[in-house]
PyMOL Python script that loads the backbone (N, CA, C, O; Angstrom):
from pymol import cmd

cmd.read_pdbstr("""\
ATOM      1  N   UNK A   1     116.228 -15.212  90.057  1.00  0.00           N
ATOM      2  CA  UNK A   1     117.473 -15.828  90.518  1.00  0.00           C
ATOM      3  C   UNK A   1     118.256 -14.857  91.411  1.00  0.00           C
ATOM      4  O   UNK A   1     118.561 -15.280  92.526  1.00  0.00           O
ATOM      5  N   UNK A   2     118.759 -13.146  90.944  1.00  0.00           N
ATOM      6  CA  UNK A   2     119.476 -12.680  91.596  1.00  0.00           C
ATOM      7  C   UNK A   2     118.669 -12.430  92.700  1.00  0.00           C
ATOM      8  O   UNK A   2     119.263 -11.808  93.581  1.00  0.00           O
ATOM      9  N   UNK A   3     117.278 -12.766  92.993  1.00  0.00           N
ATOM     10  CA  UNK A   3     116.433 -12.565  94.342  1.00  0.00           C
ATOM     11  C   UNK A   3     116.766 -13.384  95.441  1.00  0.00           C
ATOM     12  O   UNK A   3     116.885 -13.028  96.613  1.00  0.00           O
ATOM     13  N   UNK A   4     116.931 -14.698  94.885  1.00  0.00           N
ATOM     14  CA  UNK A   4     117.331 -15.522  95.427  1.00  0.00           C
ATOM     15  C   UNK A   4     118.880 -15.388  96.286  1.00  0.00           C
ATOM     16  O   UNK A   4     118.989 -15.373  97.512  1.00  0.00           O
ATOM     17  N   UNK A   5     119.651 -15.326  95.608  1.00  0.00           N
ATOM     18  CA  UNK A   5     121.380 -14.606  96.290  1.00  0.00           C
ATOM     19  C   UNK A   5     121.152 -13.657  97.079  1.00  0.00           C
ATOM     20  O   UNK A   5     121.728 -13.686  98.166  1.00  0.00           O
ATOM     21  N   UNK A   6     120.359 -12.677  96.803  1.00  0.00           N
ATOM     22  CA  UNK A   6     120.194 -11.431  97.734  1.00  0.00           C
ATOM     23  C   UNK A   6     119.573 -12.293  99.297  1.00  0.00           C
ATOM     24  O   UNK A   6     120.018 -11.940 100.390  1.00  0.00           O
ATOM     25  N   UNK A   7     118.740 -13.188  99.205  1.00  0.00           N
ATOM     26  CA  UNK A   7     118.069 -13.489 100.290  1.00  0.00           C
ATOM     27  C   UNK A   7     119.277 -14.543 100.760  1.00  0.00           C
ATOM     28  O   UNK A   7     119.508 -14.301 101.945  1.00  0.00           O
ATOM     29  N   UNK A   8     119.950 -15.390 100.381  1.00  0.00           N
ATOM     30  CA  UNK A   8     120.840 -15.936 100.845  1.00  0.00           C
ATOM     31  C   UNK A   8     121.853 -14.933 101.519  1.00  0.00           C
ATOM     32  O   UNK A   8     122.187 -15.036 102.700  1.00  0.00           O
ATOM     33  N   UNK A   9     122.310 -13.962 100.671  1.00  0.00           N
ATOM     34  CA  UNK A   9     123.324 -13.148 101.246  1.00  0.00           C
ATOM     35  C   UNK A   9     123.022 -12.584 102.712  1.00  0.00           C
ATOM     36  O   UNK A   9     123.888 -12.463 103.577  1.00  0.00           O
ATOM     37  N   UNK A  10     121.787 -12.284 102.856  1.00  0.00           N
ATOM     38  CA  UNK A  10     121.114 -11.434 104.012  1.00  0.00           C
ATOM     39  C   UNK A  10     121.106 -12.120 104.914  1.00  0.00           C
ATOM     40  O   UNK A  10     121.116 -11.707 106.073  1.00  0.00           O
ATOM     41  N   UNK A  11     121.087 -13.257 104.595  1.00  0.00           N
ATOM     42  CA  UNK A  11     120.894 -14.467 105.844  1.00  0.00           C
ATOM     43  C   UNK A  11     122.377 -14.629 106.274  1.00  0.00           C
ATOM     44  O   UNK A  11     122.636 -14.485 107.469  1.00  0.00           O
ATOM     45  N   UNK A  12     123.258 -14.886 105.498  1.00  0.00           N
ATOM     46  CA  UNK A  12     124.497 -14.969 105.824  1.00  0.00           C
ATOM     47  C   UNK A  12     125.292 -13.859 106.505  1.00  0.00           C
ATOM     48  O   UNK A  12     126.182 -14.019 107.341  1.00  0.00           O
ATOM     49  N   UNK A  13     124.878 -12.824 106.065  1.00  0.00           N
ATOM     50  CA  UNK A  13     125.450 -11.358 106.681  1.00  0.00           C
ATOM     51  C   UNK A  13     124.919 -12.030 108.540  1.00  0.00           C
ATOM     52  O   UNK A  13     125.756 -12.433 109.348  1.00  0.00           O
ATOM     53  N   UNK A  14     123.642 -11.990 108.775  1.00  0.00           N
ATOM     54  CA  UNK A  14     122.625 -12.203 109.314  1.00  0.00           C
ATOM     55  C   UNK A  14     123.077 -13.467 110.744  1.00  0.00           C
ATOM     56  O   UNK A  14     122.828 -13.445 111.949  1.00  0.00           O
ATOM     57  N   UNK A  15     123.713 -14.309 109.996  1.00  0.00           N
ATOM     58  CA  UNK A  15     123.909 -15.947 110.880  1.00  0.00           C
ATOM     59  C   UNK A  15     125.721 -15.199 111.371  1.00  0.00           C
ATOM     60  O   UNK A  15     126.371 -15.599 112.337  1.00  0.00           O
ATOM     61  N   UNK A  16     126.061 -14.358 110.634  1.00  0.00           N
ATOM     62  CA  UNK A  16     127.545 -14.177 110.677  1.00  0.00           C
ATOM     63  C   UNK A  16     127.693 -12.713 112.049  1.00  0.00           C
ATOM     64  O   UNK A  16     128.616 -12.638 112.860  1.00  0.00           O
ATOM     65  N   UNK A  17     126.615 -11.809 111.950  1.00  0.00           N
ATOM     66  CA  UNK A  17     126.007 -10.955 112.962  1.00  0.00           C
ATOM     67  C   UNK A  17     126.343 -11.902 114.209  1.00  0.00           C
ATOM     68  O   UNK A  17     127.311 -11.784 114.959  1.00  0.00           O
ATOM     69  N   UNK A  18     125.090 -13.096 114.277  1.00  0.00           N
ATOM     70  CA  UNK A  18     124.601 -13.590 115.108  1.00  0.00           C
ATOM     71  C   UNK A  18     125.626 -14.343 116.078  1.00  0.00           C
ATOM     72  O   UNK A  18     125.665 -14.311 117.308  1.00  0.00           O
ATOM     73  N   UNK A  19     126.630 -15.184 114.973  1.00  0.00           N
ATOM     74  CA  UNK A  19     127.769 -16.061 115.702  1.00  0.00           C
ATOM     75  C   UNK A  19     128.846 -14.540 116.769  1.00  0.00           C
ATOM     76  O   UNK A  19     129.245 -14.660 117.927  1.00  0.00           O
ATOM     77  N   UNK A  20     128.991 -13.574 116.061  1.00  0.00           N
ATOM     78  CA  UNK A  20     129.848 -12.322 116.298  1.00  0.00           C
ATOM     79  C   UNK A  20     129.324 -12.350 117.451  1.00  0.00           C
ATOM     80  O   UNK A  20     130.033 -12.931 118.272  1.00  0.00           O
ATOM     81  N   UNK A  21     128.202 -11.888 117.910  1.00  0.00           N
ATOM     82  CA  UNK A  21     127.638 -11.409 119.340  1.00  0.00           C
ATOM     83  C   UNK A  21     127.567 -12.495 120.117  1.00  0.00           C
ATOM     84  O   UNK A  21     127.387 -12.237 121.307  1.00  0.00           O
ATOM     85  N   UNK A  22     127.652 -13.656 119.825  1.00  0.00           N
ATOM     86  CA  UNK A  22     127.842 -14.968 120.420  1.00  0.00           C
ATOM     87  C   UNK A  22     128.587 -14.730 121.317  1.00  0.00           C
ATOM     88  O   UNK A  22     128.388 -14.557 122.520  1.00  0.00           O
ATOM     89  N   UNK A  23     129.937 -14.715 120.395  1.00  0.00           N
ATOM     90  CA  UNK A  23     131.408 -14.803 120.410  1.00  0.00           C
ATOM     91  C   UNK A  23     131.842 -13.987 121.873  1.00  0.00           C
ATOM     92  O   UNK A  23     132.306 -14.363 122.949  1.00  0.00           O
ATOM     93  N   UNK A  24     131.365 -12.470 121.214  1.00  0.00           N
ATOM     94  CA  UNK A  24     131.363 -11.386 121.956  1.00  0.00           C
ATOM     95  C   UNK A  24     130.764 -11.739 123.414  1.00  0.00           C
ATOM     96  O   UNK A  24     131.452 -11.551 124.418  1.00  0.00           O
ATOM     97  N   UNK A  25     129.386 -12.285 123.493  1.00  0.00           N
ATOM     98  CA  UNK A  25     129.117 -12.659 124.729  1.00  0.00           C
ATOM     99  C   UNK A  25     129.794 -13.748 125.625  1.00  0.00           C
ATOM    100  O   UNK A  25     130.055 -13.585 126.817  1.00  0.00           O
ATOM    101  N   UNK A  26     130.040 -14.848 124.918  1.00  0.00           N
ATOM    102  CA  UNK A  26     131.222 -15.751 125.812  1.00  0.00           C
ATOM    103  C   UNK A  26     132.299 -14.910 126.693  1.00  0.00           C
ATOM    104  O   UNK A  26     132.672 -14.907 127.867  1.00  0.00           O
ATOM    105  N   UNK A  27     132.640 -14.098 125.334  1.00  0.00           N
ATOM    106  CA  UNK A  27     134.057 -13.459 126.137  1.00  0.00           C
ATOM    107  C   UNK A  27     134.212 -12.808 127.226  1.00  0.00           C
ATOM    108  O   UNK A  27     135.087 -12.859 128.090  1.00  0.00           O
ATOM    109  N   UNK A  28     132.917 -11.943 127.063  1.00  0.00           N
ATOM    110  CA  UNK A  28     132.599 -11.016 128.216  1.00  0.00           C
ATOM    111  C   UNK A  28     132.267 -12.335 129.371  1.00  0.00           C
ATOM    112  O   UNK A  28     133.248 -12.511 130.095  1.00  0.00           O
ATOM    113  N   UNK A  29     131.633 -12.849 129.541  1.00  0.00           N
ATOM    114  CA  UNK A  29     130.991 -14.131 130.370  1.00  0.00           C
ATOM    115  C   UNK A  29     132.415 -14.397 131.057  1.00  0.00           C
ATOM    116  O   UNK A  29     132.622 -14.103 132.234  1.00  0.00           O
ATOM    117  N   UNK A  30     133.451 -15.023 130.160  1.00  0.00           N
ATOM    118  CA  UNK A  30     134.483 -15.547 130.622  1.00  0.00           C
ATOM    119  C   UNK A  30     135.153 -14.486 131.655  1.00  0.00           C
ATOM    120  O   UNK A  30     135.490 -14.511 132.839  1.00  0.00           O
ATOM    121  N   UNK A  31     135.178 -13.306 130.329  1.00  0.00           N
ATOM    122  CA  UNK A  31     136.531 -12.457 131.284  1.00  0.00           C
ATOM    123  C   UNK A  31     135.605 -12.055 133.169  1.00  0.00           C
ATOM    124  O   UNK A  31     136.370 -11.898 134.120  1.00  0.00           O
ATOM    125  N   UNK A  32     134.298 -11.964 133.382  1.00  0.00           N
ATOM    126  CA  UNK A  32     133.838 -11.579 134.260  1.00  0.00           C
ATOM    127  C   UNK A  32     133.855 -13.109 135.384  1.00  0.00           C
ATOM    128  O   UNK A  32     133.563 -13.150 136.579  1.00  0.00           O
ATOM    129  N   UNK A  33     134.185 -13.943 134.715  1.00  0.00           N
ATOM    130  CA  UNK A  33     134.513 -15.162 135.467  1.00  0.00           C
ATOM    131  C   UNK A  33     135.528 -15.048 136.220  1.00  0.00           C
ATOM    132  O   UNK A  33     135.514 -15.066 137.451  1.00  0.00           O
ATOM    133  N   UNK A  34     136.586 -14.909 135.421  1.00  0.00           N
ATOM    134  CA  UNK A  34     138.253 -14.702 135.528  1.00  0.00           C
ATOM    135  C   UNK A  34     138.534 -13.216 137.188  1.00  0.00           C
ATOM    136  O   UNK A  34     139.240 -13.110 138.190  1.00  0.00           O
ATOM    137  N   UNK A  35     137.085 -12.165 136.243  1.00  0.00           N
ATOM    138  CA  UNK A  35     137.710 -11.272 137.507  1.00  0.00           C
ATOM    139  C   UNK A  35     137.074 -12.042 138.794  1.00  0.00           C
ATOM    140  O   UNK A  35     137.785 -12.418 139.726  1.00  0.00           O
ATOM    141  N   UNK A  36     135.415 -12.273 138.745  1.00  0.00           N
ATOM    142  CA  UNK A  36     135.132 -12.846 140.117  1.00  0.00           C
ATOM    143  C   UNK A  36     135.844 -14.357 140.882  1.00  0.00           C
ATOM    144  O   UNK A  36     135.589 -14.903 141.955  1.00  0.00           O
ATOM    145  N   UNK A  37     136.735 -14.667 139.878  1.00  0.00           N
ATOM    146  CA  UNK A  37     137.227 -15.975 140.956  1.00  0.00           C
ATOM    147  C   UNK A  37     138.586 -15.445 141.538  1.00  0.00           C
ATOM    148  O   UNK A  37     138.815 -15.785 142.699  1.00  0.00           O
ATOM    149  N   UNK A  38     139.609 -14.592 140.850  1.00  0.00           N
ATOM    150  CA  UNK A  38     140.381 -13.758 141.157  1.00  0.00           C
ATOM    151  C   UNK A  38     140.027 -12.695 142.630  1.00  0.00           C
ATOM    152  O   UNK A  38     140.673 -12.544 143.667  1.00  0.00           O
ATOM    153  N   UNK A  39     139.173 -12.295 142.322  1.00  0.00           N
ATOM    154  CA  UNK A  39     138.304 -11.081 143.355  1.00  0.00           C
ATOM    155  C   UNK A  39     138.349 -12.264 144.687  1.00  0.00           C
ATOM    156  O   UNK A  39     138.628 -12.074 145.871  1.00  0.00           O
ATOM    157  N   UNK A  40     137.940 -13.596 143.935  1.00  0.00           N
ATOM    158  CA  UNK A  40     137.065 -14.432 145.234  1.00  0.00           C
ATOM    159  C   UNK A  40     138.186 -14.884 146.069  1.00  0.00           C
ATOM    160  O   UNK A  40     138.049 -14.756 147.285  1.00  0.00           O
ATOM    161  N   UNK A  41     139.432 -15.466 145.544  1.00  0.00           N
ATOM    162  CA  UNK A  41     140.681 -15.888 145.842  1.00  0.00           C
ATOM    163  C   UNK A  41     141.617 -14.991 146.483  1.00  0.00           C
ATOM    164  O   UNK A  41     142.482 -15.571 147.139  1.00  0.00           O
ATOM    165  N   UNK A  42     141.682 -13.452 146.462  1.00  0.00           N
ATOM    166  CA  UNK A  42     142.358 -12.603 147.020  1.00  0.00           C
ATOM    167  C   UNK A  42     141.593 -12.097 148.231  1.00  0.00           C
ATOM    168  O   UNK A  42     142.151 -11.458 149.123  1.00  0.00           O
ATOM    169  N   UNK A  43     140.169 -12.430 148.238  1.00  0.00           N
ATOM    170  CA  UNK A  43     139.496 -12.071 149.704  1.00  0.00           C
ATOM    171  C   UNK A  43     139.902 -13.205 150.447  1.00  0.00           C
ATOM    172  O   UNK A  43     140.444 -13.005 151.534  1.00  0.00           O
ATOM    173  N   UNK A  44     139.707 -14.536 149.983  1.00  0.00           N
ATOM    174  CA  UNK A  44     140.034 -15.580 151.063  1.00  0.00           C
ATOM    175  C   UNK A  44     141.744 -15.397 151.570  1.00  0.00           C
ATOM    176  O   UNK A  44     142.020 -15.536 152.762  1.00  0.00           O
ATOM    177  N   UNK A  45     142.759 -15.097 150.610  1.00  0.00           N
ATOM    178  CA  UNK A  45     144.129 -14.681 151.556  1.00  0.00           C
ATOM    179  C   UNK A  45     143.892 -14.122 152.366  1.00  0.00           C
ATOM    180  O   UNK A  45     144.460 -14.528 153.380  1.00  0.00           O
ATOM    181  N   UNK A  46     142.913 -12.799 152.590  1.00  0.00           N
ATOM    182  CA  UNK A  46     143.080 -11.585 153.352  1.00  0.00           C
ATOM    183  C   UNK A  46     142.690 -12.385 154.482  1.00  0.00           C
ATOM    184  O   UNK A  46     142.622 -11.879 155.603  1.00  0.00           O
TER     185      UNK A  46
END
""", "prot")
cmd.dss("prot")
cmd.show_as("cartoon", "prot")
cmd.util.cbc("prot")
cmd.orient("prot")
């Protein structure tokens, strides 16, 4: 039985890793959005 929890737990540590770096990657994705349309919008004023 406590084999069982241990392997659940690991998975959960595991799926909870996985969503984190998700997360982490959207953000980065986004914020590099944010600078290149910014970047893109201040060349077309010039």
């Amino acid at each position: 039985m406590l084999h069982l929890q241990v392997t659940f737990y690991r998975l959960l540590v595991f799926a909870h890793s996985c969503i984190y770096l998700a997360d982490c990657t959207v953000q980065i994705g986004l914020s590099a959005c944010k600078v290149f349309f910014l970047g893109d919008s201040i060349k077309n004023r010039m």
